[in-house]
TIMI-2910 file (N, C-alpha, C, CB; in pm, 1 decimal, decimal comma, always signed):
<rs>
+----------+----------+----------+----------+----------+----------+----------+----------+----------+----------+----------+----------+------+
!      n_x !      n_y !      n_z !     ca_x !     ca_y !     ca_z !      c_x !      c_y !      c_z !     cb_x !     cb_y !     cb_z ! resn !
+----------+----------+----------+----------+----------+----------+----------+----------+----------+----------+----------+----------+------+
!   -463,7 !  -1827,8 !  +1583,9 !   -346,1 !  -1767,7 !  +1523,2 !   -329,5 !  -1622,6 !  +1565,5 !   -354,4 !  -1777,2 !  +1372,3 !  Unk !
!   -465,8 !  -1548,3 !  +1563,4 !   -473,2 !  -1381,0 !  +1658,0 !   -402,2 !  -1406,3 !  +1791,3 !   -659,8 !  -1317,3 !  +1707,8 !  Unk !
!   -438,9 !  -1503,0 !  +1885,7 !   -349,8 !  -1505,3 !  +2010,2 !   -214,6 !  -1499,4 !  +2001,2 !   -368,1 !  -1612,6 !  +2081,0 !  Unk !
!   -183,6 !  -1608,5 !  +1906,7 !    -52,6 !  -1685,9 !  +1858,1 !    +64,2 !  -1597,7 !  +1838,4 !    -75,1 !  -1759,4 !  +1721,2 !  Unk !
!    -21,5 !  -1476,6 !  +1762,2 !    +68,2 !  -1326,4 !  +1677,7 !    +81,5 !  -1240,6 !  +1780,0 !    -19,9 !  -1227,5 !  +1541,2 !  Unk !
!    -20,6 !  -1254,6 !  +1856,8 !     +5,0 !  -1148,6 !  +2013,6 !    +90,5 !  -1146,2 !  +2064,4 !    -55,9 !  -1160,2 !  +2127,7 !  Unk !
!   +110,6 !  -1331,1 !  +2140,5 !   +188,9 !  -1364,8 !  +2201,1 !   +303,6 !  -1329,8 !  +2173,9 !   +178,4 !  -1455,7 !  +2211,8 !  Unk !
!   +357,9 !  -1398,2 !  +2008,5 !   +496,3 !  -1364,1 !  +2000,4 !   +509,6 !  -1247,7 !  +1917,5 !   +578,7 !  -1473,7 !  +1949,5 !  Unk !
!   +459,3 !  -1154,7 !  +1974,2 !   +465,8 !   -973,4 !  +1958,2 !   +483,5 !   -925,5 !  +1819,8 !   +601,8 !   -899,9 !  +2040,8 !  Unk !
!   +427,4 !  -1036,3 !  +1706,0 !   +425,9 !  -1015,1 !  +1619,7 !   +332,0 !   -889,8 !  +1614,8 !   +413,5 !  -1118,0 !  +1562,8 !  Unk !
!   +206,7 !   -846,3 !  +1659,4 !    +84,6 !   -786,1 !  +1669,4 !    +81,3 !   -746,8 !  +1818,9 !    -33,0 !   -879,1 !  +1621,1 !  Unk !
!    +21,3 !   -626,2 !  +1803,0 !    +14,0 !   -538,2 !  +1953,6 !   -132,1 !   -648,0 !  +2044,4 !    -54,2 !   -304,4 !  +1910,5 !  Unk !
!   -118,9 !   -622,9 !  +2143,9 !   -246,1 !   -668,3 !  +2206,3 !   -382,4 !   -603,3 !  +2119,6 !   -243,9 !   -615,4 !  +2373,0 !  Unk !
!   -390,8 !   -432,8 !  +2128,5 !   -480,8 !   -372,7 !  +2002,4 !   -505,7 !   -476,2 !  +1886,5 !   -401,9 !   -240,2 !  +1930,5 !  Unk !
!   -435,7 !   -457,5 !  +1811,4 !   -426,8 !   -528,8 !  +1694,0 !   -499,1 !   -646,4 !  +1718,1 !   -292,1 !   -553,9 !  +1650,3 !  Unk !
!   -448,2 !   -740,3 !  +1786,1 !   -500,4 !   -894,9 !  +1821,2 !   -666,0 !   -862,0 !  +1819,2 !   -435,6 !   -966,0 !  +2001,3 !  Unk !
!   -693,7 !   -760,7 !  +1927,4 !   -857,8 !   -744,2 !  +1976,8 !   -940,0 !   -686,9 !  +1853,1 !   -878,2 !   -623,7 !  +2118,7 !  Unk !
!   -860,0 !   -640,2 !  +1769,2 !   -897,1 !   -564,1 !  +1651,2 !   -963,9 !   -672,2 !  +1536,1 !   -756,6 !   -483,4 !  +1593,4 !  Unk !
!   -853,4 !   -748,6 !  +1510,3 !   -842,7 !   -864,5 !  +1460,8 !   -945,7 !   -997,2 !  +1489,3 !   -723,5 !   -886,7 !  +1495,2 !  Unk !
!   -971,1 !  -1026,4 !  +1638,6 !  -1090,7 !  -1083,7 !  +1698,4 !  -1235,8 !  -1008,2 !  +1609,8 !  -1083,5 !  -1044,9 !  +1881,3 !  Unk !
!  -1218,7 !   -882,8 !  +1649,3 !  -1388,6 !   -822,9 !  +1583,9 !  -1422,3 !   -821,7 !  +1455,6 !  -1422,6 !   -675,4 !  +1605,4 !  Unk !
!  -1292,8 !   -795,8 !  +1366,3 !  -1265,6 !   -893,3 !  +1238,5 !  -1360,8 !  -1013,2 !  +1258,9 !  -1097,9 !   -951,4 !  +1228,1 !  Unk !
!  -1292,6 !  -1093,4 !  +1284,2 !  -1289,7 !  -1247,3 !  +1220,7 !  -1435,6 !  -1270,1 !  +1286,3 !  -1141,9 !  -1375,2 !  +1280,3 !  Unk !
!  -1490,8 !  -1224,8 !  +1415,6 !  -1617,1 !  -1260,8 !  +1434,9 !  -1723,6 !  -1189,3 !  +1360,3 !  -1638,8 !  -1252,9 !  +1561,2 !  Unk !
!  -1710,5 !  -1113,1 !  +1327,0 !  -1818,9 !  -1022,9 !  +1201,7 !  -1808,2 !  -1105,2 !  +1082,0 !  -1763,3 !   -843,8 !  +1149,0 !  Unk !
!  -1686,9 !  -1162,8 !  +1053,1 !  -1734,9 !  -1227,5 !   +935,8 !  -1783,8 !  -1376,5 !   +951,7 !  -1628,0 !  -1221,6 !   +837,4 !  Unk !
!  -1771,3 !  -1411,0 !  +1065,2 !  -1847,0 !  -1537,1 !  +1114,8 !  -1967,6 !  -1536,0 !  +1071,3 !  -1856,4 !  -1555,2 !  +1255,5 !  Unk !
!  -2027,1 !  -1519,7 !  +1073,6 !  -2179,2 !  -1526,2 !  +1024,3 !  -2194,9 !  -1542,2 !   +871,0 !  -2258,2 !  -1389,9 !  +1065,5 !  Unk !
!  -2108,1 !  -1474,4 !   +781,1 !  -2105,6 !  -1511,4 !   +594,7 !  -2036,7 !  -1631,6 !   +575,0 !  -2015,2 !  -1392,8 !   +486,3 !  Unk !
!  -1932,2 !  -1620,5 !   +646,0 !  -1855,1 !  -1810,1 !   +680,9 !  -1929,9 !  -1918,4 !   +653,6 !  -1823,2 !  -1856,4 !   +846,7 !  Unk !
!  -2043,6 !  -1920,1 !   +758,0 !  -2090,6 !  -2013,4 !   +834,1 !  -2217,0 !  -2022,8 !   +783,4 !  -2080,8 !  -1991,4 !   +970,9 !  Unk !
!  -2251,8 !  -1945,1 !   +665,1 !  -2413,0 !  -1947,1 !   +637,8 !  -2510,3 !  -1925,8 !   +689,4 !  -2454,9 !  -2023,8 !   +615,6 !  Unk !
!  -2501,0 !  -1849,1 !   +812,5 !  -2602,8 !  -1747,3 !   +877,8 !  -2733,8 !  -1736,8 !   +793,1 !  -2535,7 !  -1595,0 !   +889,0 !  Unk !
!  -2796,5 !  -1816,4 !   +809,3 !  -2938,5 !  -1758,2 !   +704,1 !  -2985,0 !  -1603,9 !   +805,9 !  -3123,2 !  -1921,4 !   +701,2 !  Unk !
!  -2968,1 !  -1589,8 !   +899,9 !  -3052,8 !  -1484,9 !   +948,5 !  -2963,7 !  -1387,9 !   +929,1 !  -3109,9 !  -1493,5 !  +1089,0 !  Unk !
!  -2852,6 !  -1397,3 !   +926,3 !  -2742,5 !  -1266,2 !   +956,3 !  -2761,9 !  -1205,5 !   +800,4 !  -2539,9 !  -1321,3 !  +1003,8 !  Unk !
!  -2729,7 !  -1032,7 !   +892,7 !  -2779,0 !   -947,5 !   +805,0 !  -2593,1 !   -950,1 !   +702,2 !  -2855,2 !   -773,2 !   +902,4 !  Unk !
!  -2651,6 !   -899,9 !   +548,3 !  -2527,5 !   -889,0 !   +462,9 !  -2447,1 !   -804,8 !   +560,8 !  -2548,6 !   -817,5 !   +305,7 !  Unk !
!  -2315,1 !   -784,9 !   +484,4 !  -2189,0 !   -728,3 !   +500,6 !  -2273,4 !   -554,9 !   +453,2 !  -2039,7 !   -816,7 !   +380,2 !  Unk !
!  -2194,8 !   -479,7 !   +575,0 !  -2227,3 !   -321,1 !   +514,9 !  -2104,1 !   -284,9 !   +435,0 !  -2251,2 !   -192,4 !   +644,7 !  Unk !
!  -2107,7 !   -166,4 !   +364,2 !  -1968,4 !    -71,5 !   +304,5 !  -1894,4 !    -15,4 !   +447,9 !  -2028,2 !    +94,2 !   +188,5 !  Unk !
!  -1987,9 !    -27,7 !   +569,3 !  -1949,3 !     -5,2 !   +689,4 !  -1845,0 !   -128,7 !   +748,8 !  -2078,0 !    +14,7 !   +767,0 !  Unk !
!  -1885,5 !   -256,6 !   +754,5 !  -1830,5 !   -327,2 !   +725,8 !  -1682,4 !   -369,5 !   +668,6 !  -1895,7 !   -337,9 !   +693,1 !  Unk !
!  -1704,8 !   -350,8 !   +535,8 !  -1619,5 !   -361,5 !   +425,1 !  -1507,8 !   -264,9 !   +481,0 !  -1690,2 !   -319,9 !   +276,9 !  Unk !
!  -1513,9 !    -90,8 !   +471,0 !  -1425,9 !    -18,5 !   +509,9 !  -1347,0 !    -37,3 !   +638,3 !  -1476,8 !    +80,7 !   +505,4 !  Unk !
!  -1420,3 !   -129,5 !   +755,4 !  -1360,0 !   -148,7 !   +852,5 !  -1242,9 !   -259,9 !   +842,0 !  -1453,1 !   -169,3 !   +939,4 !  Unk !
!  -1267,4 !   -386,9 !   +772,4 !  -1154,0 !   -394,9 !   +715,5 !  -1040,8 !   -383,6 !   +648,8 !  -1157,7 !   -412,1 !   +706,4 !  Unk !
!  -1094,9 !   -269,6 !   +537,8 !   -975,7 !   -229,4 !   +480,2 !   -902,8 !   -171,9 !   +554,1 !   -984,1 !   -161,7 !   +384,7 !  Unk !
!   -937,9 !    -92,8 !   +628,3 !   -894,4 !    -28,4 !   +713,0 !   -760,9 !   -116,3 !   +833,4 !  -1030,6 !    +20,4 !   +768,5 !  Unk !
!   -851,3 !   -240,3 !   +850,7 !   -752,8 !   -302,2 !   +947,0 !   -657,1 !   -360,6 !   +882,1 !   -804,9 !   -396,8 !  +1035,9 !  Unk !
!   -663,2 !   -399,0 !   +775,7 !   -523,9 !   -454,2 !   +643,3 !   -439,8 !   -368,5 !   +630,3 !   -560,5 !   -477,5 !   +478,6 !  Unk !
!   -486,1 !   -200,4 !   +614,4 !   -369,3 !   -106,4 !   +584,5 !   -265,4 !   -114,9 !   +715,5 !   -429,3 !    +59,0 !   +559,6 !  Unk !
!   -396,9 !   -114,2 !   +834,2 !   -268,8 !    -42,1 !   +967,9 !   -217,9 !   -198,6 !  +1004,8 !   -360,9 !    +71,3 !  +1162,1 !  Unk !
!   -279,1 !   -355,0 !   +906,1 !   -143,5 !   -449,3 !   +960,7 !    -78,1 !   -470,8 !   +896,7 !   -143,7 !   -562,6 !  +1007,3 !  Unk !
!    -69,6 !   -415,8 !   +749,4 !    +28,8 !   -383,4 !   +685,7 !   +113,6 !   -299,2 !   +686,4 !     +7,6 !   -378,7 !   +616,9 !  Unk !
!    +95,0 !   -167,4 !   +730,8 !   +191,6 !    -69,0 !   +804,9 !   +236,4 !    -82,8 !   +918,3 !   +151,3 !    +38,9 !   +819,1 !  Unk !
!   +189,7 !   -148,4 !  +1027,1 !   +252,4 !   -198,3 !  +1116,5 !   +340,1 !   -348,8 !  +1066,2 !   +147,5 !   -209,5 !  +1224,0 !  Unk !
!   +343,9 !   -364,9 !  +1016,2 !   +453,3 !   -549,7 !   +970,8 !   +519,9 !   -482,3 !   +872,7 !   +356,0 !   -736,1 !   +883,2 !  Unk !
!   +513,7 !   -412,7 !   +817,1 !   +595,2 !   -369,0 !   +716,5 !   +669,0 !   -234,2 !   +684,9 !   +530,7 !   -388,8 !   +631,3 !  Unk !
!   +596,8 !   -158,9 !   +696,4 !   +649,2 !    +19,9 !   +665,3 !   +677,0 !    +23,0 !   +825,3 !   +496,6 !   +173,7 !   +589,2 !  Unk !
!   +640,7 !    +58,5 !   +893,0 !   +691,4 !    +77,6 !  +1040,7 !   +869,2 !    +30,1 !  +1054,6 !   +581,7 !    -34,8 !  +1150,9 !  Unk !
!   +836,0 !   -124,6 !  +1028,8 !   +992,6 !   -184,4 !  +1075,0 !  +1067,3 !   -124,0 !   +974,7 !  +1022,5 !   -362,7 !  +1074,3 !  Unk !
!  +1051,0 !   -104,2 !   +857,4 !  +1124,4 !    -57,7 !   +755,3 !  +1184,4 !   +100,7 !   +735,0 !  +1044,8 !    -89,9 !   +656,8 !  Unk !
!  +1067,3 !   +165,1 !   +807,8 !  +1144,1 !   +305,8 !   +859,0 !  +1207,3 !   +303,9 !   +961,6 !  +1068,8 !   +413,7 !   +885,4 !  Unk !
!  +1182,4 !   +230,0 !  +1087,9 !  +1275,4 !   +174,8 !  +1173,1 !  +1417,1 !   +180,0 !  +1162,2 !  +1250,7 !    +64,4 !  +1178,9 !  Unk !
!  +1418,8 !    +85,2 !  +1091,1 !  +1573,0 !    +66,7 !  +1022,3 !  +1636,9 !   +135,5 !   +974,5 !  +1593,2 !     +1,7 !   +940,5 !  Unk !
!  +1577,3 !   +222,4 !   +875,3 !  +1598,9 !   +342,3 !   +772,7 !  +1622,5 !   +489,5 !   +868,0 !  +1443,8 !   +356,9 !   +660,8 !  Unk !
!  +1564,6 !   +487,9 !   +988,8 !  +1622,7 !   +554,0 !  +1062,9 !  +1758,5 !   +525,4 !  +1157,6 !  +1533,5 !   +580,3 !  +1115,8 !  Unk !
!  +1739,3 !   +429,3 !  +1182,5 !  +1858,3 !   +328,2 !  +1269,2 !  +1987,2 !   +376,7 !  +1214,2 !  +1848,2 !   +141,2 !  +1238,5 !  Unk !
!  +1972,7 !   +343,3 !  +1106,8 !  +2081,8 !   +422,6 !   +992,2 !  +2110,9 !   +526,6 !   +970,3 !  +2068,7 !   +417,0 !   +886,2 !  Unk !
!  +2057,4 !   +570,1 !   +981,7 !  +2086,3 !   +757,1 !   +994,7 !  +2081,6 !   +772,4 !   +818,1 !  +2298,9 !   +825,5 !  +1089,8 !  Unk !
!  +2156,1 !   +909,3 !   +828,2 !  +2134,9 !   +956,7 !   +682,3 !  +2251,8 !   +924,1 !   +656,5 !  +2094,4 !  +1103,8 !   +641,6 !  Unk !
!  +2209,7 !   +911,0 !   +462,4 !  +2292,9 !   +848,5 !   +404,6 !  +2329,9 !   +949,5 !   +283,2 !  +2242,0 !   +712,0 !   +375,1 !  Unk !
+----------+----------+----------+----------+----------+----------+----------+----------+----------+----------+----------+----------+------+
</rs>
């Protein structure tokens, strides 16, 4: 679905690769990794992190977009 969103430019190429290091870090809690080490706050923050900027990119971005497009009102 990361390719999928690339492709149709839903998501920057960045984003996509961003998104990959995501989803494979959490591969291991998924999948029951007995050896894999827990999740860090290092971890943790790196996702939040990637939720804000794909939520500001899908959402606040296009929306100031527009809001500029428009000029002042």
């Amino acid at each position: 679905r990361i390719d999928a969103a690339a492709k149709a430019h839903l998501i920057t190429d960045e984003m996509a690769a961003w998104a990959h290091e995501i989803r494979l870090e959490a591969n291991d809690q998924r999948h029951a990794e007995e050896d894999a080490p827990l999740p860090t706050q290092e971890d943790a923050v790196k996702v939040i992190e990637f939720a804000k900027a794909l939520g500001q990119f899908l959402f606040v971005l296009p929306a100031r977009v527009e809001r500029g497009r428009k000029g002042p009102q």
